[in-house]
ROKEDO-88093 format. One line per field, with one value per atom (N, C-alpha, C, O): residue number from 1; x, y, z; residue in one letter; atom name. Coordinates in pm, 1 decimal, decimal comma. Atoms other than C-alpha are relative to their C-alpha. Layout:
kolvex <- (NUM; ...)
u <- (X; ...)
v <- (Y; ...)
w <- (Z; ...)
mike <- (A; ...)
sepa <- (CA; ...)
//
This chain:
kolvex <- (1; 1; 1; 1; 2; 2; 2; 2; 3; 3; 3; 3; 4; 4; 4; 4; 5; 5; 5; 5; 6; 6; 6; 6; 7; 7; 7; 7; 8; 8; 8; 8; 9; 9; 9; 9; 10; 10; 10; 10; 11; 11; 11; 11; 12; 12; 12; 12; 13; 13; 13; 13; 14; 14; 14; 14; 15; 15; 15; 15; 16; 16; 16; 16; 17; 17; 17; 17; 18; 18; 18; 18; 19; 19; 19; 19; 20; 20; 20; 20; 21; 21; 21; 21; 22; 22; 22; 22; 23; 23; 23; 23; 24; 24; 24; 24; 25; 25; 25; 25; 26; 26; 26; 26; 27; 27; 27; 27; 28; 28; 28; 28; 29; 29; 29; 29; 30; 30; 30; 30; 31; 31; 31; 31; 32; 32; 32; 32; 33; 33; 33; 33; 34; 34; 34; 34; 35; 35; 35; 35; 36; 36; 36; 36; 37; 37; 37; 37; 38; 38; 38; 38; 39; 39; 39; 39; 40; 40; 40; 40; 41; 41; 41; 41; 42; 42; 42; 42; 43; 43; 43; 43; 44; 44; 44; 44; 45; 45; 45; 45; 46; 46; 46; 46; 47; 47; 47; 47; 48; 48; 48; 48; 49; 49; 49; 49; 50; 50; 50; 50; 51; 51; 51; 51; 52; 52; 52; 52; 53; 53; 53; 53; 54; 54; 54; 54; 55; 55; 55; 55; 56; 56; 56; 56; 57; 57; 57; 57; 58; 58; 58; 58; 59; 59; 59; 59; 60; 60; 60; 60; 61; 61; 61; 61; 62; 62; 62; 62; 63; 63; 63; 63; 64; 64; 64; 64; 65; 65; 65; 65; 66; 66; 66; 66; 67; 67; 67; 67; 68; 68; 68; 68; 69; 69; 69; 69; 70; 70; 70; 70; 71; 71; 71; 71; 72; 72; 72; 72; 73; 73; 73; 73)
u <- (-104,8; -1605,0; 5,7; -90,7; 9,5; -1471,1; 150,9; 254,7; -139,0; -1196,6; 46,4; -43,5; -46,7; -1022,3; 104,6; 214,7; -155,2; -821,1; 36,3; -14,7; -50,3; -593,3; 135,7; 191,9; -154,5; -280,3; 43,4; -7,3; -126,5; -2,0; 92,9; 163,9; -84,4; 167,9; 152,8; 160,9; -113,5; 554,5; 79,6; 79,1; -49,2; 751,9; 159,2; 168,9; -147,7; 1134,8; 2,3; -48,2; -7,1; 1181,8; 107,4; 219,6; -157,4; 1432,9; 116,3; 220,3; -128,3; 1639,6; 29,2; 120,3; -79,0; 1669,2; -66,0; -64,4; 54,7; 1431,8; -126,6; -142,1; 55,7; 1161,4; -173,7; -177,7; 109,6; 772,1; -122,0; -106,3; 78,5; 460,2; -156,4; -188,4; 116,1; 75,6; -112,5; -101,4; 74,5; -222,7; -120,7; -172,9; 127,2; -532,4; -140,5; -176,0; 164,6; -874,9; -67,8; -69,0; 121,9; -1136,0; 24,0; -56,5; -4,6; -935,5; -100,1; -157,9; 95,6; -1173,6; 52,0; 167,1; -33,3; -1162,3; 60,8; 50,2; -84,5; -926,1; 56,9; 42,7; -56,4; -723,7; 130,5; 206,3; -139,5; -410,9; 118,6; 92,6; -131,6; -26,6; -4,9; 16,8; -18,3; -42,1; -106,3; -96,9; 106,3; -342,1; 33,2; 21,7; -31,6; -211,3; 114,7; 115,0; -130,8; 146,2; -59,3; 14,2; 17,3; -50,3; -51,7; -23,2; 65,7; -256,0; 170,0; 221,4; -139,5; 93,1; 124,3; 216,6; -83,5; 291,0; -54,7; 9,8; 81,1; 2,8; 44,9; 108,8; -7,9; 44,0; 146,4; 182,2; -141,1; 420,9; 33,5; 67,3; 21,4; 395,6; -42,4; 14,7; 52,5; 156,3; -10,0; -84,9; -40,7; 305,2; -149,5; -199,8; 126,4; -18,5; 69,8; 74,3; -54,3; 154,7; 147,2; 211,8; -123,2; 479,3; 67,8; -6,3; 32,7; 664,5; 61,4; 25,5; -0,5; 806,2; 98,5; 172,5; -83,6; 984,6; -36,4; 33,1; -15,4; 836,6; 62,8; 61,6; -88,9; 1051,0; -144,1; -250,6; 79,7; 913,3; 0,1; 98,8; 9,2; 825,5; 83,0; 72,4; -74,6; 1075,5; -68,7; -77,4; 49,8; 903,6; -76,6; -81,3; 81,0; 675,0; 107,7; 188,5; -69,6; 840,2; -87,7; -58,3; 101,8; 592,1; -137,8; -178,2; 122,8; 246,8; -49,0; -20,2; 22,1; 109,1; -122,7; -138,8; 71,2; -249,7; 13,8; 95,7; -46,6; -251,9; -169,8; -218,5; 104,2; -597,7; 10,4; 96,9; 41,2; -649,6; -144,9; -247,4; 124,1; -914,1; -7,3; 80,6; 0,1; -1076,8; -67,3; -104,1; 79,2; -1274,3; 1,1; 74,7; 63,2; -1439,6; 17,6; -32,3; 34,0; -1347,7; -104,0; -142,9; 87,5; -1609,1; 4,2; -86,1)
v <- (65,8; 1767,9; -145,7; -220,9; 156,2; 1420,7; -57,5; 8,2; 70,2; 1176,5; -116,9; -187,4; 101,6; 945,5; -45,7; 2,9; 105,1; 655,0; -114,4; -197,9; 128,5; 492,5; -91,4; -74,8; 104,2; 226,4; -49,6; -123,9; -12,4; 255,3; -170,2; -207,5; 150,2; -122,4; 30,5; 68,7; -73,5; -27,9; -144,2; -232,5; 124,2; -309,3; 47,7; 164,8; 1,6; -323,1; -73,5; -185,8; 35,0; -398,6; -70,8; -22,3; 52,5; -624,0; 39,1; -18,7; -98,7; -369,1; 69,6; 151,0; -70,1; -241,0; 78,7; 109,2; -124,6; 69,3; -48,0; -166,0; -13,7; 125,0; 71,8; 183,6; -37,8; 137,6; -15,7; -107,3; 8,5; 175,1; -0,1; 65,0; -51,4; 145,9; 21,3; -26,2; -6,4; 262,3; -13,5; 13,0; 57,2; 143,4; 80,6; 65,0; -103,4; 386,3; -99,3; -218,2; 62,8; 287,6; -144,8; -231,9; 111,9; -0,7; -2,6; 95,6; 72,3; -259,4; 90,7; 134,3; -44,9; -103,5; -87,1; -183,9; 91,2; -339,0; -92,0; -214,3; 89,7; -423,6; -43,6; 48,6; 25,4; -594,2; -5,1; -19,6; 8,5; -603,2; -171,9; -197,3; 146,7; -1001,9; 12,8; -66,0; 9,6; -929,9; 27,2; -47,6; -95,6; -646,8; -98,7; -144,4; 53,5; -832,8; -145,4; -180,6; 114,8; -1161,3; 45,0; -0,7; -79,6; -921,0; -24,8; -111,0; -67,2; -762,6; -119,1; -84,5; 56,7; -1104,6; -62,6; -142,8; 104,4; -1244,3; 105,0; 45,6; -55,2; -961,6; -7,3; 9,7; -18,2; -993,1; -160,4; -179,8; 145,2; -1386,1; -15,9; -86,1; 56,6; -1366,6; 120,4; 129,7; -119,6; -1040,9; 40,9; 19,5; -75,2; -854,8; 125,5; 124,1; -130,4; -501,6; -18,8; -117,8; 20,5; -394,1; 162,9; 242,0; -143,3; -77,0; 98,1; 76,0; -116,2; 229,2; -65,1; -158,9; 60,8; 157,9; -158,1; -208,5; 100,2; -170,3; -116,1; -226,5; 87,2; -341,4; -78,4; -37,0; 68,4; -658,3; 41,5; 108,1; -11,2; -631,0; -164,5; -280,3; 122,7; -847,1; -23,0; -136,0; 48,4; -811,2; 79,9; 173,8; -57,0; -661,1; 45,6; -28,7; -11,5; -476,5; 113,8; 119,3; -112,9; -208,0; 39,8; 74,5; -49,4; -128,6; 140,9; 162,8; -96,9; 173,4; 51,3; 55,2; -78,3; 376,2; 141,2; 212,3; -157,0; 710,7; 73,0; 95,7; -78,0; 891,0; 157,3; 201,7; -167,5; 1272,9; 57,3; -6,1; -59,8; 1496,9; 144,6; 230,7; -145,3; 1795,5; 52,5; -18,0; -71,4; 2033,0; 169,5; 237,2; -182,5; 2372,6; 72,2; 63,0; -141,3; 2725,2; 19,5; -16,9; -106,7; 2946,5; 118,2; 196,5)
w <- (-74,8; 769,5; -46,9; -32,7; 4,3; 651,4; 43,9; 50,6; 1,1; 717,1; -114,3; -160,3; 144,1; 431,8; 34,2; 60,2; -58,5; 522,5; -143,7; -218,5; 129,4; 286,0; 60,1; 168,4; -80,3; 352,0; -136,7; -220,7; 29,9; 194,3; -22,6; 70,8; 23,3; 65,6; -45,3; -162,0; 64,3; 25,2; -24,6; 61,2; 20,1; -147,3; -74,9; -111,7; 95,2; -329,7; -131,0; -129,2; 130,0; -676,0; -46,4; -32,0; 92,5; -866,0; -41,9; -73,5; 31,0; -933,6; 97,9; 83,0; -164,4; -520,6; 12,5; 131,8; -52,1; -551,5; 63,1; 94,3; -130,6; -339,6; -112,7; -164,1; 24,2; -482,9; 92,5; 173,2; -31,8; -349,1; -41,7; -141,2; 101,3; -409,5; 134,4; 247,4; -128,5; -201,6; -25,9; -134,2; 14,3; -131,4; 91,8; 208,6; -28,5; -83,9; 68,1; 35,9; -84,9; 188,8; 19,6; -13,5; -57,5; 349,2; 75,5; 122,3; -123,7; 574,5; 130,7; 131,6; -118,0; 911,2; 67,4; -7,9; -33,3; 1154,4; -96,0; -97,0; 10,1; 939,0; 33,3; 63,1; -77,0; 1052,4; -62,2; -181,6; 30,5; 977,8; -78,4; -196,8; 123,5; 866,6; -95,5; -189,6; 83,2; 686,2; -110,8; -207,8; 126,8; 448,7; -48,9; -163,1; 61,8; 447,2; -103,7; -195,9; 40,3; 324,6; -216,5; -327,2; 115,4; 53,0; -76,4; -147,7; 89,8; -56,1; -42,3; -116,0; 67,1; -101,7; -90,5; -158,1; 79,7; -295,8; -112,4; -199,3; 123,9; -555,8; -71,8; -188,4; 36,4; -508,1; -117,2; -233,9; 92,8; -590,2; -125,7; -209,2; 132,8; -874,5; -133,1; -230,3; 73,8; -1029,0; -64,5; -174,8; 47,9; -1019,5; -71,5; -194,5; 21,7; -1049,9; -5,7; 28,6; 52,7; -1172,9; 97,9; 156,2; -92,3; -990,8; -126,2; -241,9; 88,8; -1178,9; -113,8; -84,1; 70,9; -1493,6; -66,2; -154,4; 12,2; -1509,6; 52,8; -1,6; -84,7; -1249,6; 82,3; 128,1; -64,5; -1119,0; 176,9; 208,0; -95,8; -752,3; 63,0; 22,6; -62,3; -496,8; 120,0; 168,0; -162,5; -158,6; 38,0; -41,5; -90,4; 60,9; 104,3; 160,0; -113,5; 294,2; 133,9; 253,3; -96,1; 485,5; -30,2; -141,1; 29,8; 557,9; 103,0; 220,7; -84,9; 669,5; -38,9; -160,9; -29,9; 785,3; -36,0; 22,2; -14,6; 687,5; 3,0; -107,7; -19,2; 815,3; -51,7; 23,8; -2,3; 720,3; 19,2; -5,8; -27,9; 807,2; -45,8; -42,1; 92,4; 614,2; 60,0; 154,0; -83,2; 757,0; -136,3; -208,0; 102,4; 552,5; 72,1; 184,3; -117,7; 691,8; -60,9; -171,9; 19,1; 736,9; 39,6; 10,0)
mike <- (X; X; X; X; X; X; X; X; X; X; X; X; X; X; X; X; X; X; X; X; X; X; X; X; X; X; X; X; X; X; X; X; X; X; X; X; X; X; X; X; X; X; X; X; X; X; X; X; X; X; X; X; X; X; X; X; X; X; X; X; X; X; X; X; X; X; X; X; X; X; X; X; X; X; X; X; X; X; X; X; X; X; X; X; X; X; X; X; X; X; X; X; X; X; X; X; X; X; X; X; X; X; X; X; X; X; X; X; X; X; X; X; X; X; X; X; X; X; X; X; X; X; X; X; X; X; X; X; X; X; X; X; X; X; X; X; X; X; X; X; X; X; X; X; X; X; X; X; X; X; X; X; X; X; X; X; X; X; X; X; X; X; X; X; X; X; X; X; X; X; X; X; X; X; X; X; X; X; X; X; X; X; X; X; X; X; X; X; X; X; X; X; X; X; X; X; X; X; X; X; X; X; X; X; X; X; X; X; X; X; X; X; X; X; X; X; X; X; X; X; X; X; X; X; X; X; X; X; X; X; X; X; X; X; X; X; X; X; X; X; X; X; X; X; X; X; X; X; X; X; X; X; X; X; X; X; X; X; X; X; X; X; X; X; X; X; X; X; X; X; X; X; X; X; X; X; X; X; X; X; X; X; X; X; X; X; X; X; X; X; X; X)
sepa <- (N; CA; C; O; N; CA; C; O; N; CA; C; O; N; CA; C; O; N; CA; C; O; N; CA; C; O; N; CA; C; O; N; CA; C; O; N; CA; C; O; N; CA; C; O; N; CA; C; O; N; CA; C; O; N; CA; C; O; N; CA; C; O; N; CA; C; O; N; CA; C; O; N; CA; C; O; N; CA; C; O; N; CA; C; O; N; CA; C; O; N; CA; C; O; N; CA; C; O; N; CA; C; O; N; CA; C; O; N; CA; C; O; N; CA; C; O; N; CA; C; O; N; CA; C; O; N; CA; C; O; N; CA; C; O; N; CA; C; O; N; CA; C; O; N; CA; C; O; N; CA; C; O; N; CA; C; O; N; CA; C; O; N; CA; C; O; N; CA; C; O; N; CA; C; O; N; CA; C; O; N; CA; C; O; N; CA; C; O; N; CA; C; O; N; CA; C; O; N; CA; C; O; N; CA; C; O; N; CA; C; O; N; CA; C; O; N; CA; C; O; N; CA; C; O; N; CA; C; O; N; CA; C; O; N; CA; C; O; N; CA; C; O; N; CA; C; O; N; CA; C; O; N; CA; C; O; N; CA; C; O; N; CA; C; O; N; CA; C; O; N; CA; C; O; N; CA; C; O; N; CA; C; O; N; CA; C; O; N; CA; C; O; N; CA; C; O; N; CA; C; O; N; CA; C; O; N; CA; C; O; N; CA; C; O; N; CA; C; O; N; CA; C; O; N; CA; C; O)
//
């Protein structure tokens, strides 16, 4: 039995579409200004690029996504 939490950074691109990137074994509490502060720093200092190569324009959503596995027997 395990659980695996990742969060989800969803941002818009220079050209209007819509990328995202996600991040394995976020800190536990972490918060909405926290991630948004993360995600404009990469936006600012063009860490990542989104599909195609389009620069990233903004941060626009963050999101938690937990799942849980479990083995039949």
């Amino acid at each position: 039995m395990a659980d695996k939490r990742v969060v989800y950074l969803k941002f818009t691109t220079v050209d209007g579409k819509s990328t995202s990137i996600t991040i394995s074994g976020p800190r536990a509490g972490l918060t909405l200004a926290e991630a948004q502060a993360a995600a404009t720093a990469l936006v600012d200092n063009k860490v990542i690029l989104g599909s195609g190569d389009a620069q990233l324009a903004a941060f626009t959503s963050a999101s938690e996504v937990t799942t849980h596995t479990e083995e039949l027997h």
